[in-house]
N, CA and C atoms as an extended XYZ file, in Angstrom:
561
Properties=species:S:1:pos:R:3:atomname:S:1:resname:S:1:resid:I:1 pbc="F F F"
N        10.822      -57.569       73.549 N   UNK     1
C        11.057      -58.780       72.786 CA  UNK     1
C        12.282      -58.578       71.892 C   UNK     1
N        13.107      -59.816       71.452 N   UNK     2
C        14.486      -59.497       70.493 CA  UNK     2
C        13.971      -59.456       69.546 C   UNK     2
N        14.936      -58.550       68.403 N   UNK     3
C        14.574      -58.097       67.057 CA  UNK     3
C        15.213      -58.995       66.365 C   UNK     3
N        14.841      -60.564       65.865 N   UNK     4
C        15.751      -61.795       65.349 CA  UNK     4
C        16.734      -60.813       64.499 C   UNK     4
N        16.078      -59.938       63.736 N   UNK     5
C        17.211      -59.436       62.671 CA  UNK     5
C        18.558      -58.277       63.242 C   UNK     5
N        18.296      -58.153       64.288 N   UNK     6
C        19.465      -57.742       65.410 CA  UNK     6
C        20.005      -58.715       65.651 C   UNK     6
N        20.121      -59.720       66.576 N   UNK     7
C        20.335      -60.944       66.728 CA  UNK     7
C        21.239      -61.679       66.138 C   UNK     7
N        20.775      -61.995       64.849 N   UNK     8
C        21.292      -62.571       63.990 CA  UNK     8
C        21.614      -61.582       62.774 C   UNK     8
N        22.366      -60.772       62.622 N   UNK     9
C        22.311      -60.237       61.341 CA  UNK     9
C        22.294      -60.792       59.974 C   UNK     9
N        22.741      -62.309       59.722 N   UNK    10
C        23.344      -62.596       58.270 CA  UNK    10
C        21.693      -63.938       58.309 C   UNK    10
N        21.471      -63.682       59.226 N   UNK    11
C        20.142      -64.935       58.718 CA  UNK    11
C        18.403      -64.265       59.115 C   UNK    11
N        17.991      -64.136       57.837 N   UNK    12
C        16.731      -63.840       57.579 CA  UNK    12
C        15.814      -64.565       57.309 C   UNK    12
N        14.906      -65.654       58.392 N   UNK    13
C        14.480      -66.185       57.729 CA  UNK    13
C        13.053      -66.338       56.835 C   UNK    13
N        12.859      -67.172       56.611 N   UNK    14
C        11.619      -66.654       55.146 CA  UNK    14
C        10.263      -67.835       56.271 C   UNK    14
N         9.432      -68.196       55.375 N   UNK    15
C         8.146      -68.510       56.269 CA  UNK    15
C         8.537      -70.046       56.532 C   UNK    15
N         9.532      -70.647       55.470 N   UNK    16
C         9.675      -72.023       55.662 CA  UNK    16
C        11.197      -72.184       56.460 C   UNK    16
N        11.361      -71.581       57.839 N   UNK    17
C        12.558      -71.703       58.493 CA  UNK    17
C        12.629      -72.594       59.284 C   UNK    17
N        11.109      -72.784       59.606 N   UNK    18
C        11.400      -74.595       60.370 CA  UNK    18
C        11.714      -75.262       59.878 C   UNK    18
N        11.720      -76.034       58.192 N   UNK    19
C        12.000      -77.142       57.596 CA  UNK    19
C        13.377      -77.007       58.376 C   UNK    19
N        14.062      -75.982       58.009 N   UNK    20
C        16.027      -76.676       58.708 CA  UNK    20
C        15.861      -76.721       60.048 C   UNK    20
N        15.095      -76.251       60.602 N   UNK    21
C        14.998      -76.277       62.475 CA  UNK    21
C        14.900      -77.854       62.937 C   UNK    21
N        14.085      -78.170       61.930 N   UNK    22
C        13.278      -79.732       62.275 CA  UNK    22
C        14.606      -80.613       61.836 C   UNK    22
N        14.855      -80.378       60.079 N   UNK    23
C        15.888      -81.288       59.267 CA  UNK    23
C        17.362      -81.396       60.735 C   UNK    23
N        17.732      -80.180       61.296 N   UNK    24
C        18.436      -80.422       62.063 CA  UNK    24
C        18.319      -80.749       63.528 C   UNK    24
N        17.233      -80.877       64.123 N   UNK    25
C        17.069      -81.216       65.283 CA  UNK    25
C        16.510      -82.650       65.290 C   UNK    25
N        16.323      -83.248       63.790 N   UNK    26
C        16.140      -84.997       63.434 CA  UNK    26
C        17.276      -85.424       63.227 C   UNK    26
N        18.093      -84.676       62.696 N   UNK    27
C        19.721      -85.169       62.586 CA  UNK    27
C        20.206      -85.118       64.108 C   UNK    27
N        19.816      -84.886       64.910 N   UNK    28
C        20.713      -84.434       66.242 CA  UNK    28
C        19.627      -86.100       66.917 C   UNK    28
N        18.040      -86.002       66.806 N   UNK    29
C        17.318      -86.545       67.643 CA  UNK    29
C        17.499      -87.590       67.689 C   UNK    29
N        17.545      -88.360       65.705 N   UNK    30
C        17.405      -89.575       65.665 CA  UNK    30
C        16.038      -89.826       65.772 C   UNK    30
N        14.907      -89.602       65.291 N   UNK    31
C        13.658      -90.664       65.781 CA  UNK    31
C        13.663      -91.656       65.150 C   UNK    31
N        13.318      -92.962       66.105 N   UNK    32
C        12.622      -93.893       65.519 CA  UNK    32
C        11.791      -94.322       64.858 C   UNK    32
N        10.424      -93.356       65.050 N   UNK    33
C         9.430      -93.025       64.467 CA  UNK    33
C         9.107      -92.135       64.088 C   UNK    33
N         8.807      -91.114       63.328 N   UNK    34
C         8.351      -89.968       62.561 CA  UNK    34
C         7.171      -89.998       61.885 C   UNK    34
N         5.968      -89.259       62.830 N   UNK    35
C         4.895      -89.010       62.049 CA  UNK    35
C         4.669      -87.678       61.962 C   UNK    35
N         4.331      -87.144       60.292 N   UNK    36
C         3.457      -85.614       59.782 CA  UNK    36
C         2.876      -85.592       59.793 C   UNK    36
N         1.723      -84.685       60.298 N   UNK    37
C         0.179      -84.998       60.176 CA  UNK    37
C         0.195      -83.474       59.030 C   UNK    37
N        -0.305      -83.531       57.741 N   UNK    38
C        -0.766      -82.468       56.892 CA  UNK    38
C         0.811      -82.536       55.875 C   UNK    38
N         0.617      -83.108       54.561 N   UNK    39
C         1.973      -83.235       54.193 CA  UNK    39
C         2.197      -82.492       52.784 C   UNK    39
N         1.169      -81.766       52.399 N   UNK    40
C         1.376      -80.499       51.007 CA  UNK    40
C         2.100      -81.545       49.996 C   UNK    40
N         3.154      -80.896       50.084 N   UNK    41
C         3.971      -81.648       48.797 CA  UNK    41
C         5.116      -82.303       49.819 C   UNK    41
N         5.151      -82.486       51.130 N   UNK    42
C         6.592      -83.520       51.358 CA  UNK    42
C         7.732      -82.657       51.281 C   UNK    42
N         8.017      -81.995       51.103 N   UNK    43
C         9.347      -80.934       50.922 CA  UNK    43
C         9.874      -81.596       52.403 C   UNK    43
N         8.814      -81.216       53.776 N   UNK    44
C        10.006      -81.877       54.679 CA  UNK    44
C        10.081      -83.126       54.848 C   UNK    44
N         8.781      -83.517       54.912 N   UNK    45
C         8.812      -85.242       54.773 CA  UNK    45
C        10.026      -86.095       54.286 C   UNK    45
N        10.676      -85.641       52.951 N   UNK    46
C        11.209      -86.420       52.578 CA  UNK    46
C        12.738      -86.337       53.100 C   UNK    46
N        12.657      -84.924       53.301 N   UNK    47
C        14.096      -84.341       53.666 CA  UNK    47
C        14.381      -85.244       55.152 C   UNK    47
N        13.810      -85.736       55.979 N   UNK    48
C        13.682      -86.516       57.486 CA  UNK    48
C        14.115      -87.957       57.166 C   UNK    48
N        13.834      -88.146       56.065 N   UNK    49
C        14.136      -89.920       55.912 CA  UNK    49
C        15.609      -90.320       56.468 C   UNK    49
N        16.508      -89.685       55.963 N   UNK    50
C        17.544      -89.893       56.235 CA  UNK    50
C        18.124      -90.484       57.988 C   UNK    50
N        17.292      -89.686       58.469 N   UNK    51
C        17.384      -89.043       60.021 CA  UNK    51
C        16.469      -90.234       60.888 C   UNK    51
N        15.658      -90.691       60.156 N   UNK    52
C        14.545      -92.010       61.052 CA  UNK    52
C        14.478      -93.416       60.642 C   UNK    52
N        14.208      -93.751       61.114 N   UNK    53
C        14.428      -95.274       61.323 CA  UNK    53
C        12.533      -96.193       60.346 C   UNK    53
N        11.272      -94.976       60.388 N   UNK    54
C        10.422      -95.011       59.927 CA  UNK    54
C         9.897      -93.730       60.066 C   UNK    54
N         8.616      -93.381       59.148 N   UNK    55
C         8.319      -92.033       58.312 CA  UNK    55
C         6.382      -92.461       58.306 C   UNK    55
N         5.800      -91.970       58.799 N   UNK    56
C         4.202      -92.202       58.164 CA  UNK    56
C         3.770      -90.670       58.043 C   UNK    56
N         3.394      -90.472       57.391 N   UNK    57
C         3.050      -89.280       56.371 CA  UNK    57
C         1.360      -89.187       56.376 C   UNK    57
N         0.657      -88.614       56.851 N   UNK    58
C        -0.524      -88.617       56.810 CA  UNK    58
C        -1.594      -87.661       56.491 C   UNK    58
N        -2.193      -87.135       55.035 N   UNK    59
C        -2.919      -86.211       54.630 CA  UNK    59
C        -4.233      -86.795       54.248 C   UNK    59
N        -5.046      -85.524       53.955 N   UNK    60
C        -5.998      -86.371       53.258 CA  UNK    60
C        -6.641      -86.075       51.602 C   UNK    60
N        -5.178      -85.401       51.251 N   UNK    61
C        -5.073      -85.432       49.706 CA  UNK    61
C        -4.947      -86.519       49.101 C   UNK    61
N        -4.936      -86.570       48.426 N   UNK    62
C        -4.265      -88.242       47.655 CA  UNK    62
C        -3.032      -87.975       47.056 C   UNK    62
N        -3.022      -86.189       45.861 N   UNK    63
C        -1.896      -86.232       45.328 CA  UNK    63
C        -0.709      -85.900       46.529 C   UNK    63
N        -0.909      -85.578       47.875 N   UNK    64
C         0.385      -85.476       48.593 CA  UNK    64
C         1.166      -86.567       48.541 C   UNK    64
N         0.496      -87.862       48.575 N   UNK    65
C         1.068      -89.150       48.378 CA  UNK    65
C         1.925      -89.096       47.135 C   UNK    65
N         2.009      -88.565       45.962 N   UNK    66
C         2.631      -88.813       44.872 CA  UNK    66
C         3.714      -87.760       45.225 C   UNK    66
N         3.753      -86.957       46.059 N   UNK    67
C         4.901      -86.195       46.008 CA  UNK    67
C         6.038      -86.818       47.526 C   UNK    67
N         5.819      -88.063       48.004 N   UNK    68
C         6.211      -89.262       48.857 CA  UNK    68
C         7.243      -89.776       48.401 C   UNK    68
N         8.754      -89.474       49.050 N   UNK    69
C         9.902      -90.657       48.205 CA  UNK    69
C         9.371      -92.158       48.864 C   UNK    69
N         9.131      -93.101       47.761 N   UNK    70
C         8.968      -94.047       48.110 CA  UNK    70
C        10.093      -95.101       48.578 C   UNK    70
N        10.195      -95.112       49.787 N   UNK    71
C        11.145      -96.074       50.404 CA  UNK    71
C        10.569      -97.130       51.631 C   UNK    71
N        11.529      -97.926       51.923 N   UNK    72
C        10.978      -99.228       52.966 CA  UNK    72
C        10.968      -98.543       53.922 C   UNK    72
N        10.771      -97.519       54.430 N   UNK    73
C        11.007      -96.680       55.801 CA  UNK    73
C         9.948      -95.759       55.625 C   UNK    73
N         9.003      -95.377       54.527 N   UNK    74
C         7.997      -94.227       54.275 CA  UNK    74
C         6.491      -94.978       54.155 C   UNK    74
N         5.668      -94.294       55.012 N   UNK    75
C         4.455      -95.131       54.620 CA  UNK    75
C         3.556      -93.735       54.434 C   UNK    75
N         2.651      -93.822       53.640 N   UNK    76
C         1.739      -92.612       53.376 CA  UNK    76
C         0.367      -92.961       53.431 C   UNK    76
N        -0.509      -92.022       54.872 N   UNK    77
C        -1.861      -92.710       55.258 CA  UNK    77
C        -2.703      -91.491       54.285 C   UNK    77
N        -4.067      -91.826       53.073 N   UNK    78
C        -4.673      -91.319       53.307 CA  UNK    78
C        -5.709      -91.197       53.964 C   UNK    78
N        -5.789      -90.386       54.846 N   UNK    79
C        -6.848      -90.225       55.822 CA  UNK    79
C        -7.227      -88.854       56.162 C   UNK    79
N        -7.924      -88.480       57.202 N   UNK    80
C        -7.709      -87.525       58.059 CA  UNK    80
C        -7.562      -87.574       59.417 C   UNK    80
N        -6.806      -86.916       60.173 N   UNK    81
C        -5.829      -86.810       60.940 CA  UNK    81
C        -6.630      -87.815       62.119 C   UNK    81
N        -7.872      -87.562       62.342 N   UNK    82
C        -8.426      -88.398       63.479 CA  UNK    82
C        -8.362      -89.678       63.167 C   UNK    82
N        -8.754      -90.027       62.077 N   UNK    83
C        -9.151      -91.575       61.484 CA  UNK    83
C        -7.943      -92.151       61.518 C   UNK    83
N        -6.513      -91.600       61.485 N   UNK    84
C        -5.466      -92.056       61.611 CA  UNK    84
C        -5.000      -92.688       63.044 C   UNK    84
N        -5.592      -91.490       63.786 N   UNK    85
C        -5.532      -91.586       65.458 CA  UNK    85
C        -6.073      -92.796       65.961 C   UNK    85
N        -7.246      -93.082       65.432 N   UNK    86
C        -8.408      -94.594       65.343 CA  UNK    86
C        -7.516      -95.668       65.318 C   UNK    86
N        -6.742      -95.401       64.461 N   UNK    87
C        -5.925      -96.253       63.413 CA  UNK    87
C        -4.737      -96.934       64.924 C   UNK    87
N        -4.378      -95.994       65.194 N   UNK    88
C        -3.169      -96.654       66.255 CA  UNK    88
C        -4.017      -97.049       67.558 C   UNK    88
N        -5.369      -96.724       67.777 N   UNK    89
C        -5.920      -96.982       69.364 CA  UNK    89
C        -5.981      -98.416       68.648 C   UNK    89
N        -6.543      -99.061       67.834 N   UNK    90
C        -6.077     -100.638       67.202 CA  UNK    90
C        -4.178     -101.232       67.256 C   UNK    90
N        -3.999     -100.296       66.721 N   UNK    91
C        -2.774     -100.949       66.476 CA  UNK    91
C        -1.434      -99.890       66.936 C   UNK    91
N        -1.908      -99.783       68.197 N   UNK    92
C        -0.608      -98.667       68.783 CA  UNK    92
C         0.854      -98.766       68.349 C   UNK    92
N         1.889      -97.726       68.173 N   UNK    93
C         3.072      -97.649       68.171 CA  UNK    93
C         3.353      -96.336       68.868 C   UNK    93
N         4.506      -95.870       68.991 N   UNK    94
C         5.893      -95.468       69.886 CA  UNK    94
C         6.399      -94.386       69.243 C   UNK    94
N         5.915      -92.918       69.045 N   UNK    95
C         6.083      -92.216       68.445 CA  UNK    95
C         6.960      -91.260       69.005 C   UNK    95
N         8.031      -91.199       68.276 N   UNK    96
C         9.553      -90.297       68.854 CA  UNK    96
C         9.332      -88.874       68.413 C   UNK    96
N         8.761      -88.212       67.196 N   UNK    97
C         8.572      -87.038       66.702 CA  UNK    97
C         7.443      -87.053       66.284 C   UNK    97
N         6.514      -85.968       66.808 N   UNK    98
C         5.463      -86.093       65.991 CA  UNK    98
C         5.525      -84.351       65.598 C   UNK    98
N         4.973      -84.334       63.843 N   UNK    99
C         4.887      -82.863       63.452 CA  UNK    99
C         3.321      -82.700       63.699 C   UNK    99
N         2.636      -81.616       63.890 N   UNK   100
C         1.340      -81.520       63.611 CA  UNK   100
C         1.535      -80.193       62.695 C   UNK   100
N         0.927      -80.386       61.401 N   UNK   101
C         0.701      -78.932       60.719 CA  UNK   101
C        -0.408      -79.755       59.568 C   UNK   101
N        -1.641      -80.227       59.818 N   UNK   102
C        -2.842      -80.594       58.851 CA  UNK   102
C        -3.250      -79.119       58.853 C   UNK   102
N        -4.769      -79.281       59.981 N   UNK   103
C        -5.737      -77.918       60.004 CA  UNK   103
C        -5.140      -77.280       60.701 C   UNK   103
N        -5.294      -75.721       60.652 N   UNK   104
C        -4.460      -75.055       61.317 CA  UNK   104
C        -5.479      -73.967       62.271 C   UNK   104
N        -6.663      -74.603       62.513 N   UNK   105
C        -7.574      -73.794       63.439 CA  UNK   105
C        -6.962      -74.228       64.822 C   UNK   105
N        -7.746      -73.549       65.811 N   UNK   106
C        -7.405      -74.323       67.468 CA  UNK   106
C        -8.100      -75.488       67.837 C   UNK   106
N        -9.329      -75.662       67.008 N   UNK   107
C        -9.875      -76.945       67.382 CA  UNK   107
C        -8.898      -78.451       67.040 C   UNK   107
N        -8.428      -77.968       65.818 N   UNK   108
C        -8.293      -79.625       64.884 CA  UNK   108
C        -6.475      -79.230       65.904 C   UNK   108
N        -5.926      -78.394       65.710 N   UNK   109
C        -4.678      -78.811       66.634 CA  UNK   109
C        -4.698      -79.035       67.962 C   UNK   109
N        -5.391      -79.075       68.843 N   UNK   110
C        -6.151      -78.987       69.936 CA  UNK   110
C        -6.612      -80.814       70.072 C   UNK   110
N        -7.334      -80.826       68.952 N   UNK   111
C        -7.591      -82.342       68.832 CA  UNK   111
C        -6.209      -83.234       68.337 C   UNK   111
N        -5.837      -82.843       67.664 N   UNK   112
C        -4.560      -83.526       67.266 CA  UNK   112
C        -3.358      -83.996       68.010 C   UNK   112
N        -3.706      -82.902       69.060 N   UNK   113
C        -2.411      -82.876       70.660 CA  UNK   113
C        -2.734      -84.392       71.084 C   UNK   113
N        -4.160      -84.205       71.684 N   UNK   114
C        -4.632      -84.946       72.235 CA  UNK   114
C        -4.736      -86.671       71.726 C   UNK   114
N        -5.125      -86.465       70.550 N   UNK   115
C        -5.148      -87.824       69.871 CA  UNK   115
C        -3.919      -88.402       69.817 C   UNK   115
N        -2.994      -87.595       69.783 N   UNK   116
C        -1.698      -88.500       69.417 CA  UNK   116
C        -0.919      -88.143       70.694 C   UNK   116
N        -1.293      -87.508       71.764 N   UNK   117
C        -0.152      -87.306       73.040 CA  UNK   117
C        -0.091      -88.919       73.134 C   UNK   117
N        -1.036      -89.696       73.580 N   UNK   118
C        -0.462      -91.280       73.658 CA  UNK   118
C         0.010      -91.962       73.302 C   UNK   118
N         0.340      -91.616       72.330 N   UNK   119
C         1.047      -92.469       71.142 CA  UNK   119
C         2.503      -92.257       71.175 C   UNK   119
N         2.837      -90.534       72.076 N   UNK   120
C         4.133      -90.294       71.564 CA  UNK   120
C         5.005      -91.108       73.146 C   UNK   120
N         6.296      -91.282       72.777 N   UNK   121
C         6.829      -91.849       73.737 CA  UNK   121
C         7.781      -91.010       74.654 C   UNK   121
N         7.736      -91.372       75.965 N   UNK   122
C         8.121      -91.170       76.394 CA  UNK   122
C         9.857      -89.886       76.283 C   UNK   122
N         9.602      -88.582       76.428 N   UNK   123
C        10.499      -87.884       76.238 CA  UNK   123
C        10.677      -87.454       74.990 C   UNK   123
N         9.163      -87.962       74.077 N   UNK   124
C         9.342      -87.671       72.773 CA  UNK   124
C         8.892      -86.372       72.509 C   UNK   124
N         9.004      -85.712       71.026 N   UNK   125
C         8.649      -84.553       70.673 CA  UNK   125
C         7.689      -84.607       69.909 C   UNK   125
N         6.732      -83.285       69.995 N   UNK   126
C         5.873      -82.865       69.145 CA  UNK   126
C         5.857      -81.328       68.590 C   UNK   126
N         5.628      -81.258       67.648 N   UNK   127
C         6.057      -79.802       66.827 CA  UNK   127
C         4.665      -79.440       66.662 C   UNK   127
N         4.370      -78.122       66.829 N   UNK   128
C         3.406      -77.401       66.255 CA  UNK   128
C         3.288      -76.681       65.454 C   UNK   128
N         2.863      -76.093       64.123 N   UNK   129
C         3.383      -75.274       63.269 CA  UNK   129
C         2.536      -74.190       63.592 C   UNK   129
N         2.506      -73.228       62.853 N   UNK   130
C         2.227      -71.773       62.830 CA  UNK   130
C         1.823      -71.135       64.009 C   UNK   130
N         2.365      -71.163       65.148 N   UNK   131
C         1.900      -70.526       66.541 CA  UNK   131
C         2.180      -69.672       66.823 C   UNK   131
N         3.583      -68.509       65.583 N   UNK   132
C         3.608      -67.623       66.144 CA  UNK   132
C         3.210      -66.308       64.434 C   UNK   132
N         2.065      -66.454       64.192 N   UNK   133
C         2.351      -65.492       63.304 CA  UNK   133
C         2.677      -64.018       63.489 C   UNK   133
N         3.455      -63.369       62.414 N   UNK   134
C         4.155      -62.324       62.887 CA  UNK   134
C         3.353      -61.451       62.601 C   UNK   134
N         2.154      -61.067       61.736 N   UNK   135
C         1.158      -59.911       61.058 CA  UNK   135
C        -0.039      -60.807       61.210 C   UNK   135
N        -0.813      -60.244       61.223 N   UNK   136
C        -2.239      -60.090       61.181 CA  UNK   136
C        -3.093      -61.031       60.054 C   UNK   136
N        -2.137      -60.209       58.670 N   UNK   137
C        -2.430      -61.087       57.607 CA  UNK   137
C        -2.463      -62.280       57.496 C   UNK   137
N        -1.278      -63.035       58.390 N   UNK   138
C        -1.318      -64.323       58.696 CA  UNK   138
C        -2.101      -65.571       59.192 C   UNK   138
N        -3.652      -64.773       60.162 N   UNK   139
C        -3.980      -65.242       60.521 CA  UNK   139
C        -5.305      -65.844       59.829 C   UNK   139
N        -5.235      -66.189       58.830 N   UNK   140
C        -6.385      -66.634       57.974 CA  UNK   140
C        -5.931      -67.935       57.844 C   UNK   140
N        -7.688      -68.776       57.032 N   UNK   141
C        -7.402      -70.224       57.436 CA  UNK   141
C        -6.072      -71.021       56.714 C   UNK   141
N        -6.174      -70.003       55.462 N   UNK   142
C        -5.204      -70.660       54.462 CA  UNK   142
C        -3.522      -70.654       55.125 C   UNK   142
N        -3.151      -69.468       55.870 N   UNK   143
C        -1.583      -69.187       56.036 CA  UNK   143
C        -1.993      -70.203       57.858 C   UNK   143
N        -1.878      -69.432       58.855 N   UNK   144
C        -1.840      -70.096       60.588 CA  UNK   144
C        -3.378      -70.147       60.924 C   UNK   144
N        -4.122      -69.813       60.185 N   UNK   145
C        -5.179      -69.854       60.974 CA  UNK   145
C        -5.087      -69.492       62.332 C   UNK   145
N        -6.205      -69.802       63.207 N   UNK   146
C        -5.695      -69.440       64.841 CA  UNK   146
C        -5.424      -70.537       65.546 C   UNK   146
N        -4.578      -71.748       64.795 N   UNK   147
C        -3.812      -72.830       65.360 CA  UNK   147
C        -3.095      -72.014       66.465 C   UNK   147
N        -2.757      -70.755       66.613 N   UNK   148
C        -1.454      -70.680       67.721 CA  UNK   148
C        -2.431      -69.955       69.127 C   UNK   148
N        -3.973      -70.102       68.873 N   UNK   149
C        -4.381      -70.436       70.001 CA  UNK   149
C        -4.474      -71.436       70.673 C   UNK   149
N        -3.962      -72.200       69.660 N   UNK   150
C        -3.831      -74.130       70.825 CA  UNK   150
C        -2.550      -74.215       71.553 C   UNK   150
N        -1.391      -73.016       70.848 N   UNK   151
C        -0.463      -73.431       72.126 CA  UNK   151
C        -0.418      -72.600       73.129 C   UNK   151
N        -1.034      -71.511       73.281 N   UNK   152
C        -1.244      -70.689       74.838 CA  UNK   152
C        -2.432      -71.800       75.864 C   UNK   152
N        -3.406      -72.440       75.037 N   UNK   153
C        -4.044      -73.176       76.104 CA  UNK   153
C        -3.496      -74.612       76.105 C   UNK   153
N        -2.314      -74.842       75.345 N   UNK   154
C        -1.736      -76.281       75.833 CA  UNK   154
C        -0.816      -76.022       76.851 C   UNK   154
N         0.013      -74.762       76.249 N   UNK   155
C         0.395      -73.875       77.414 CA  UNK   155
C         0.121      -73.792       78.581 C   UNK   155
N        -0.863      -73.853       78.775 N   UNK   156
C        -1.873      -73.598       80.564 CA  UNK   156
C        -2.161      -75.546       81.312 C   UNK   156
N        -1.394      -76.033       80.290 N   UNK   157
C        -1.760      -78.210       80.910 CA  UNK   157
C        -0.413      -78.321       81.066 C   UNK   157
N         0.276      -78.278       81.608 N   UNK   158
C         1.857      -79.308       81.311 CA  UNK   158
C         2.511      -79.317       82.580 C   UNK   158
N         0.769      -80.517       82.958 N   UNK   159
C         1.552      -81.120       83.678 CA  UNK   159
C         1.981      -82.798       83.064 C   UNK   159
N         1.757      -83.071       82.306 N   UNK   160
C         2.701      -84.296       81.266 CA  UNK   160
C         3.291      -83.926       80.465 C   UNK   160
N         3.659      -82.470       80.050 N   UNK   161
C         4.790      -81.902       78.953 CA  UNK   161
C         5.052      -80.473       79.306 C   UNK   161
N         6.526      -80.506       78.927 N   UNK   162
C         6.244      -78.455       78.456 CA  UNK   162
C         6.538      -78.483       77.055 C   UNK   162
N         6.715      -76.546       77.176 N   UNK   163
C         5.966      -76.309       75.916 CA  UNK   163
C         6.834      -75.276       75.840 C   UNK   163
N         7.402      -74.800       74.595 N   UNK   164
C         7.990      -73.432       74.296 CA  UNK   164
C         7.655      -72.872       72.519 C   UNK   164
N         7.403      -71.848       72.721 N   UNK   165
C         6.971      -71.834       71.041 CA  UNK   165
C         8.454      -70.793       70.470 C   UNK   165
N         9.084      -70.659       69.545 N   UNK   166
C         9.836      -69.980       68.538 CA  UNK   166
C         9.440      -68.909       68.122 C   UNK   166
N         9.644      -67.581       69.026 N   UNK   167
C         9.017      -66.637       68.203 CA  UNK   167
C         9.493      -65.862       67.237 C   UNK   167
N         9.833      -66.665       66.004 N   UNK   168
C         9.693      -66.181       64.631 CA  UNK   168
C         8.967      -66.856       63.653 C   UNK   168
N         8.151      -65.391       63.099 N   UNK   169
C         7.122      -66.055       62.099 CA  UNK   169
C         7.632      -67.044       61.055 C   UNK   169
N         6.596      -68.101       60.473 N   UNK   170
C         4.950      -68.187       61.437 CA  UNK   170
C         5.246      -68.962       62.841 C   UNK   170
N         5.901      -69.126       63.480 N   UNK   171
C         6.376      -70.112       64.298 CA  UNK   171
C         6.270      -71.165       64.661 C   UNK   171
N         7.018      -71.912       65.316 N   UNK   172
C         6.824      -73.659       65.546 CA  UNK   172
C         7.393      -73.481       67.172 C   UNK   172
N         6.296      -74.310       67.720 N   UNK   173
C         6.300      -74.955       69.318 CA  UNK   173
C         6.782      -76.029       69.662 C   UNK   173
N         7.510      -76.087       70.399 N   UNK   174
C         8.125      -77.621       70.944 CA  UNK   174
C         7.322      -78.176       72.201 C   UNK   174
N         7.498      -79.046       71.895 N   UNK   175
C         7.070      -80.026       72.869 CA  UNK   175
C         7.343      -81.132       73.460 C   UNK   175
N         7.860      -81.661       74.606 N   UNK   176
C         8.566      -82.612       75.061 CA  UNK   176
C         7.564      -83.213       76.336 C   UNK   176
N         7.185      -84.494       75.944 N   UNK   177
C         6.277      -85.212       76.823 CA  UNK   177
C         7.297      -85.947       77.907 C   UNK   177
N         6.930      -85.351       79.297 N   UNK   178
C         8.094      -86.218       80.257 CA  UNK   178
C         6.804      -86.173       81.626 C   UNK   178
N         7.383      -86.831       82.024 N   UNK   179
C         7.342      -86.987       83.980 CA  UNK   179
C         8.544      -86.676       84.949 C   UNK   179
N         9.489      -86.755       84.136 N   UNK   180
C        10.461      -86.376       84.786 CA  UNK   180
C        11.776      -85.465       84.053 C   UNK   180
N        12.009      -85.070       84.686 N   UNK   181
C        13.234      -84.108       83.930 CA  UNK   181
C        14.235      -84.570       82.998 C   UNK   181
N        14.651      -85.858       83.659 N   UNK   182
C        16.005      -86.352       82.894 CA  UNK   182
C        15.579      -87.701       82.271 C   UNK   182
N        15.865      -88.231       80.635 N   UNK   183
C        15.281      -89.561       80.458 CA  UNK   183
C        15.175      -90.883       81.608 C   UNK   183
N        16.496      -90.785       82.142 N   UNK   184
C        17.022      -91.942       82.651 CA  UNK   184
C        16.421      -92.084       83.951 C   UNK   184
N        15.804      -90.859       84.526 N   UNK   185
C        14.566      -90.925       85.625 CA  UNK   185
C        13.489      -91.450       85.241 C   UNK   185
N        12.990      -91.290       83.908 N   UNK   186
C        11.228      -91.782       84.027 CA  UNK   186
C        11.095      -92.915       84.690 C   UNK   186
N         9.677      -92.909       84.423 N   UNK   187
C         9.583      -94.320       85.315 CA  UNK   187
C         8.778      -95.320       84.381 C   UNK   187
């Protein structure tokens, strides 16, 4: 396996190295839609506005909501992550990015794939957070839990997406829902 810090000599990164992975691959993506599922304090949440066209933010704190830039483009659900899912089998939309980082066991990300694979659109993305922890220590409920057993067995389905995970800790998985290789093929 590469030693990132071989690799890269001048960049070390720390546990929050996806926020710029994401901040810049929303600047490149453009989504239309942007949903977080698990939103702490918003640190990236808010940093994405710029980059989307709409933002729904969905925890089931209340104070995550107060740490929400409030704009005509940000909506903040409290809920939990399923009841949200409920929420669009009523009133579906077209989801271009979706983050998942709420619970970080294999069940609730596992469920979370699933609840919202329909929702996302066509060629859209979904992020997984902590799938690759780098120590041991990591794997408790509070830091990755064993969320990054949901991407070796989402890993083992794709045949409606692939899947690649980032291996630097804690890591983040990509995900790109297609049928076909190139946008302009789907059907």
């Amino acid at each position: 396996m590469m030693d990132y810090l071989n690799f890269a000599p001048d960049f070390v990164p720390g546990l929050n190295w996806h926020e710029d992975f994401i901040v810049a691959l929303a600047s490149l993506f453009r989504p239309r839609i942007y949903v977080e599922l698990g939103l702490s304090r918003c640190e990236l949440f808010n940093r994405m506005i710029p980059y989307c066209e709409q933002l729904i933010g969905v925890d089931i704190s209340p104070e995550a909501g107060n740490y929400m830039a409030k704009t005509v483009k940000t909506r903040f659900v409290l809920a939990a992550t399923e009841e949200f899912a409920q929420e669009l089998r009523l009133s579906p939309i077209s989801i271009d990015l979706l983050f998942i980082d709420a619970d970080h066991s294999r069940e609730a990300v596992i469920r979370d794939f699933h609840d919202y694979f329909p929702f996302v659109a066509p060629h859209g993305l979904i992020l997984l957070h902590d799938t690759h922890p780098g120590q041991p220590e990591l794997i408790q409920p509070q830091w990755c839990g064993d969320g990054y057993l949901a991407a070796a067995e989402l890993g083992r389905l794709t045949k409606d997406y692939e899947l690649m995970t980032i291996p630097i800790s804690p890591g983040l998985t990509l995900c790109r829902k297609r049928s076909a290789q190139l946008a302009w093929m789907e059907r």
